[in-house]
N, CA, C and O of each residue as an XYZ file, in Angstrom:
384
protein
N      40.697     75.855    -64.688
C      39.798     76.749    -65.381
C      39.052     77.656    -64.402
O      38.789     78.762    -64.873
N      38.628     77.422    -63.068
C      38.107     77.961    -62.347
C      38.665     79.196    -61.917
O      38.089     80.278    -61.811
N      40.500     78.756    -61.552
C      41.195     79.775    -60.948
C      41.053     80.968    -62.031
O      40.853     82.084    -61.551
N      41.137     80.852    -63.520
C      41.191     81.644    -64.213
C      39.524     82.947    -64.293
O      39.543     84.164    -64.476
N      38.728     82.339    -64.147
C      37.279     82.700    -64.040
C      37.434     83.400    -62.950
O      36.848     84.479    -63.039
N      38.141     83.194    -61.655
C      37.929     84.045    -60.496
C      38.435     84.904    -60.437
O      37.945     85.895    -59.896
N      40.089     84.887    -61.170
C      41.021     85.748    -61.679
C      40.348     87.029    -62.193
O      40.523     88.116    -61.643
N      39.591     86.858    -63.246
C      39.239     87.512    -64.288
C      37.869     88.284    -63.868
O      37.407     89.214    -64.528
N      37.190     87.686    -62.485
C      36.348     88.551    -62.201
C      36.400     89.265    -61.064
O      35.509     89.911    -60.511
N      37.897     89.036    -60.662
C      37.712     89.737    -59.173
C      38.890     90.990    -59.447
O      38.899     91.931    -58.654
N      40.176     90.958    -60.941
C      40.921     91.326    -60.660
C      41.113     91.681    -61.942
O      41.182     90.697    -62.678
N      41.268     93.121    -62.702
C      41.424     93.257    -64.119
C      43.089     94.527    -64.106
O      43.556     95.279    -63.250
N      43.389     94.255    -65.182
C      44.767     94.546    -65.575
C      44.873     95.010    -66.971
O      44.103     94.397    -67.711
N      45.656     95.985    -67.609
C      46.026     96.896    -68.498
C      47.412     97.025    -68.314
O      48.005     96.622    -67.313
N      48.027     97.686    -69.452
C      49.698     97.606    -69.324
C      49.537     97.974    -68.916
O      49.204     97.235    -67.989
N      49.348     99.355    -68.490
C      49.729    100.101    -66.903
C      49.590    100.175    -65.782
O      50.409    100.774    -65.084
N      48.339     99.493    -65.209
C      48.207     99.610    -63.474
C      47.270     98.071    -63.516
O      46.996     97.430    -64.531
N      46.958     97.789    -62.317
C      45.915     96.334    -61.714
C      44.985     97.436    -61.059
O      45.162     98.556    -60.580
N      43.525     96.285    -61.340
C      42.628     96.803    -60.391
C      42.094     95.721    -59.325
O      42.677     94.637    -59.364
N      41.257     95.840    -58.557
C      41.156     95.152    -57.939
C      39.316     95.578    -57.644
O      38.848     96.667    -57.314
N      38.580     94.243    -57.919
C      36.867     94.434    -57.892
C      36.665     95.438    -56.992
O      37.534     95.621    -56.140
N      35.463     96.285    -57.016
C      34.735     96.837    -55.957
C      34.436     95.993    -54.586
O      34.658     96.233    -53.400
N      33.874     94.975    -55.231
C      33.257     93.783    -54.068
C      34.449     93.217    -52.997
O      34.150     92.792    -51.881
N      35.813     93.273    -53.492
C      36.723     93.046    -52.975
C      37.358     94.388    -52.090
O      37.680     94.450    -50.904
N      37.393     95.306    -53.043
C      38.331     96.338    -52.034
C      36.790     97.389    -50.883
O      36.982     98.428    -50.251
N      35.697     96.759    -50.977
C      34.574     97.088    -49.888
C      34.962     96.055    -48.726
O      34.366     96.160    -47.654
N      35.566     95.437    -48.828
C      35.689     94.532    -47.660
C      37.234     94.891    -47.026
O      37.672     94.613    -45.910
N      37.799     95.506    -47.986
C      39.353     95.581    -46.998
C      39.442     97.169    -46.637
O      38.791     98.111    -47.089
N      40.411     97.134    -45.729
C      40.504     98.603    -45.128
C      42.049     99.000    -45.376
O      42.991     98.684    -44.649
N      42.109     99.861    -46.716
C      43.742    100.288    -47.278
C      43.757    101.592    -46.425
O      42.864    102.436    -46.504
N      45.065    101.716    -45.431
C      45.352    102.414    -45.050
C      47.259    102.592    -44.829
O      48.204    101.806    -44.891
N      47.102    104.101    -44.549
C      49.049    104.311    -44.364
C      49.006    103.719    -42.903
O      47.995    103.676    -42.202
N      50.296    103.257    -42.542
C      50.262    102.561    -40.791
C      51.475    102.556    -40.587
O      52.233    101.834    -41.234
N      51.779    103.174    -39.868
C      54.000    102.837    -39.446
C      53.967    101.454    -38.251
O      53.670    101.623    -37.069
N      54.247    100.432    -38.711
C      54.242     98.994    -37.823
C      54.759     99.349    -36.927
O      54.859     98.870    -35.797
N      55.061    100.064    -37.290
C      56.924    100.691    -35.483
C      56.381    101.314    -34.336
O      56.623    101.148    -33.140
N      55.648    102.016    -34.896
C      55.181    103.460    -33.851
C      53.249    103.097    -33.933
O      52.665    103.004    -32.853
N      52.548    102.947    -35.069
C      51.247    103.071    -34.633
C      50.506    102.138    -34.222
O      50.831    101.004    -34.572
N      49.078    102.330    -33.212
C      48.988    101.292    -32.532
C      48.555     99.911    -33.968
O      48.618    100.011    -35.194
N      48.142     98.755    -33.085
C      48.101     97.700    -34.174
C      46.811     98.187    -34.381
O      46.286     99.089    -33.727
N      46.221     97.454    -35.479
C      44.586     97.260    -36.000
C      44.393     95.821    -35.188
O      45.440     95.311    -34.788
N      43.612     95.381    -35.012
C      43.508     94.590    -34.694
C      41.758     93.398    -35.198
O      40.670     93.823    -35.589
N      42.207     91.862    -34.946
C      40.637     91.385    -36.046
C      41.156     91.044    -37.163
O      40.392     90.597    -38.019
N      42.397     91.144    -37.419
C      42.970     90.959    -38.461
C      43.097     89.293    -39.382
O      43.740     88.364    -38.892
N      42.449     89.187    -40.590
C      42.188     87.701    -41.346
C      43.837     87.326    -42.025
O      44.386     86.240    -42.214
N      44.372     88.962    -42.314
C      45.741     88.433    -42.989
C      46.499     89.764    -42.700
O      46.092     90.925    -42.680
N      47.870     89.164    -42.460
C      48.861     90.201    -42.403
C      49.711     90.118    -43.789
O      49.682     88.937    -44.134
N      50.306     90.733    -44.536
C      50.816     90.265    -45.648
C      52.032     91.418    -45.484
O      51.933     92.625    -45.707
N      53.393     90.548    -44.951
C      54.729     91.195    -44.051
C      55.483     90.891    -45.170
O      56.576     91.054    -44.627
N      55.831     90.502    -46.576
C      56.622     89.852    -47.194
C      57.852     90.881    -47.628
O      57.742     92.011    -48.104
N      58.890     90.242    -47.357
C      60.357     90.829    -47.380
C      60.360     92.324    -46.373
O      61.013     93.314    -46.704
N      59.765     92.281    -45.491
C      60.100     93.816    -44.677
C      61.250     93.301    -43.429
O      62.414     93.684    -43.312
N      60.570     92.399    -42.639
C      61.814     91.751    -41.450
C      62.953     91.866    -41.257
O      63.540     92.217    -40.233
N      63.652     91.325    -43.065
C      64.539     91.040    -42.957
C      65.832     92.422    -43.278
O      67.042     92.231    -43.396
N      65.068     93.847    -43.364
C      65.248     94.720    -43.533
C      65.663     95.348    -42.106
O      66.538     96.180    -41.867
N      64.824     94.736    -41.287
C      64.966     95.268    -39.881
C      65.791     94.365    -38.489
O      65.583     93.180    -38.228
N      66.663     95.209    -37.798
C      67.627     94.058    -36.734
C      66.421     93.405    -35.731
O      65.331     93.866    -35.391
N      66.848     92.601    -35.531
C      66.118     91.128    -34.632
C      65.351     91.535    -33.795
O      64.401     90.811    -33.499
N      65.540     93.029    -33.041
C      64.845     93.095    -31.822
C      63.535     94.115    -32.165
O      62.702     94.500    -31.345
N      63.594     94.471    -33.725
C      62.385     95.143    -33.898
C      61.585     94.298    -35.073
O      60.468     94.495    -35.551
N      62.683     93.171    -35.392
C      61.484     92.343    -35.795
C      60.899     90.963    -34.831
O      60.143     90.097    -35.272
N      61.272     90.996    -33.893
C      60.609     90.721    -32.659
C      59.167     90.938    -32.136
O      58.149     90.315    -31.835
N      59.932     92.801    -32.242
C      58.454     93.318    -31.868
C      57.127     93.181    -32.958
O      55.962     93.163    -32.563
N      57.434     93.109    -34.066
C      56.872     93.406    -35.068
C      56.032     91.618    -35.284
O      54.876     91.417    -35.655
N      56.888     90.762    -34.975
C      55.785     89.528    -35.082
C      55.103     89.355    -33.463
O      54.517     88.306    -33.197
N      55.232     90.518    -32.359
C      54.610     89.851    -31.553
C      53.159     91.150    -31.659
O      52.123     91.081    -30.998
N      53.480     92.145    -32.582
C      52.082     93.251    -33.000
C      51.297     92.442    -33.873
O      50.077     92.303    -33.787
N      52.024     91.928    -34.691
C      50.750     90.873    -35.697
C      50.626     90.064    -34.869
O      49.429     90.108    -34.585
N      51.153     89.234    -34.196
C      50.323     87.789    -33.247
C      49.003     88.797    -32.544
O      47.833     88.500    -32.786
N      49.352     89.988    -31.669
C      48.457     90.610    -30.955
C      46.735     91.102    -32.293
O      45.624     91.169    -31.768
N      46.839     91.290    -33.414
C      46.819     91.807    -34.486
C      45.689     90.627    -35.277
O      44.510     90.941    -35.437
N      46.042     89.729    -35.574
C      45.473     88.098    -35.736
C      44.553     88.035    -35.352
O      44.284     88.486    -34.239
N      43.521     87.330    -36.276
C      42.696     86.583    -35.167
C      42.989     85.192    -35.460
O      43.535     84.723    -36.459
N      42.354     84.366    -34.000
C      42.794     82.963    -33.991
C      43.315     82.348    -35.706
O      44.367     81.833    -36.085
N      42.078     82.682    -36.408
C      42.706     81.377    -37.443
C      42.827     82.003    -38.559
O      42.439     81.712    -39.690
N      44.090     83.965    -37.666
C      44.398     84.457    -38.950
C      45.757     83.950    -39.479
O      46.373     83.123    -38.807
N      46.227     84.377    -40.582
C      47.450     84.098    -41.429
C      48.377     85.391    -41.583
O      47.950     86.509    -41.868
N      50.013     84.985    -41.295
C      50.754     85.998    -41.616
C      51.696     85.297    -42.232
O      52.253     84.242    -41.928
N      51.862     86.395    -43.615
C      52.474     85.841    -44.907
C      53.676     86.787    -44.577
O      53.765     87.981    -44.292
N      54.611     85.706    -44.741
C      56.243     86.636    -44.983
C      56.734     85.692    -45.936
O      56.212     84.667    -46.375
N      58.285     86.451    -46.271
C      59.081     85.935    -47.532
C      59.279     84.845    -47.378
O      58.532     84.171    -46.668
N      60.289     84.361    -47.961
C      61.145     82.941    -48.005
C      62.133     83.134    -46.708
O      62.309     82.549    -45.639
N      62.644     84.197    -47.338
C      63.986     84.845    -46.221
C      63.609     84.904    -44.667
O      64.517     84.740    -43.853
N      62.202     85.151    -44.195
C      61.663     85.444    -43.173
C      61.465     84.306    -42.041
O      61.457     83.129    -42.404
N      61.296     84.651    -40.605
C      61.259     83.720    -39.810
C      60.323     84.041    -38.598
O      60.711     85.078    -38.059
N      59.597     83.689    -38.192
C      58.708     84.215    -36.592
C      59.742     84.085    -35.305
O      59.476     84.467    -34.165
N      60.574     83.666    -35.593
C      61.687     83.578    -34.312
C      61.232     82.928    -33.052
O      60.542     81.930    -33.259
N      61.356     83.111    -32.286
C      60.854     83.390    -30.885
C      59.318     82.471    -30.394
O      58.948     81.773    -29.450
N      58.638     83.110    -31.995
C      57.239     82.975    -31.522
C      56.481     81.446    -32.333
O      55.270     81.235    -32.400
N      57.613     80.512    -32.895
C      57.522     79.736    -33.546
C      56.179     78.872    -32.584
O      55.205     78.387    -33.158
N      56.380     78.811    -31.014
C      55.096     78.140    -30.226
C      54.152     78.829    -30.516
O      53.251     78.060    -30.180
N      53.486     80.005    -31.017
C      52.079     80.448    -30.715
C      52.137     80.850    -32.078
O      51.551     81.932    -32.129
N      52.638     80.457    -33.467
C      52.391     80.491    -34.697
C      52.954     79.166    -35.422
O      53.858     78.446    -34.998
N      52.115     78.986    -36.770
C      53.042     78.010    -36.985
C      52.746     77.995    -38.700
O      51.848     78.625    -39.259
N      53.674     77.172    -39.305
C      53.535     77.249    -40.809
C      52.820     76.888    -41.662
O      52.831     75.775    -41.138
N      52.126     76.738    -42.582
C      51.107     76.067    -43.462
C      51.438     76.702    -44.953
O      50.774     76.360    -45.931
């Protein structure tokens, strides 16, 4: 019952589009960003990468989980697909 109450006050919906609270989108910073080319943001609480990786060959998704590790902070979280993997960097990330 709770989840539904938090649902309902942080996040409202119509057939046509989602919104998302004021109180919520004052705290995040929506911006355009090319992962490839611009520098990282960095301070980061969550990366949310889901299904892009596996779109891209190994050595630029390489680079791309070692810009979010740089990107992170200590006890941030990066969400990828099912399909997805940290490769490489499985020692300095790990799953939960």
């Amino acid at each position: 019952m709770l989840y539904r109450v938090a649902v309902y006050a942080l996040f409202s919906a119509s057939s046509d589009e989602c919104g998302v609270a004021p109180s919520i989108r004052e705290t995040c910073i929506f911006a355009r960003h090319d992962l490839l080319t611009d520098p990282p943001f960095s301070r980061i609480d969550l990366v949310s990468c889901r299904n892009l990786l596996i779109y891209l060959e190994p050595v630029l998704q390489q680079k791309l989980v070692t810009t979010f590790h740089y990107a992170l902070l200590p006890r941030g979280y990066l969400w990828l697909g099912r399909s997805e993997t940290i490769g490489a960097y499985s020692g300095r990330l790990r799953s939960t």
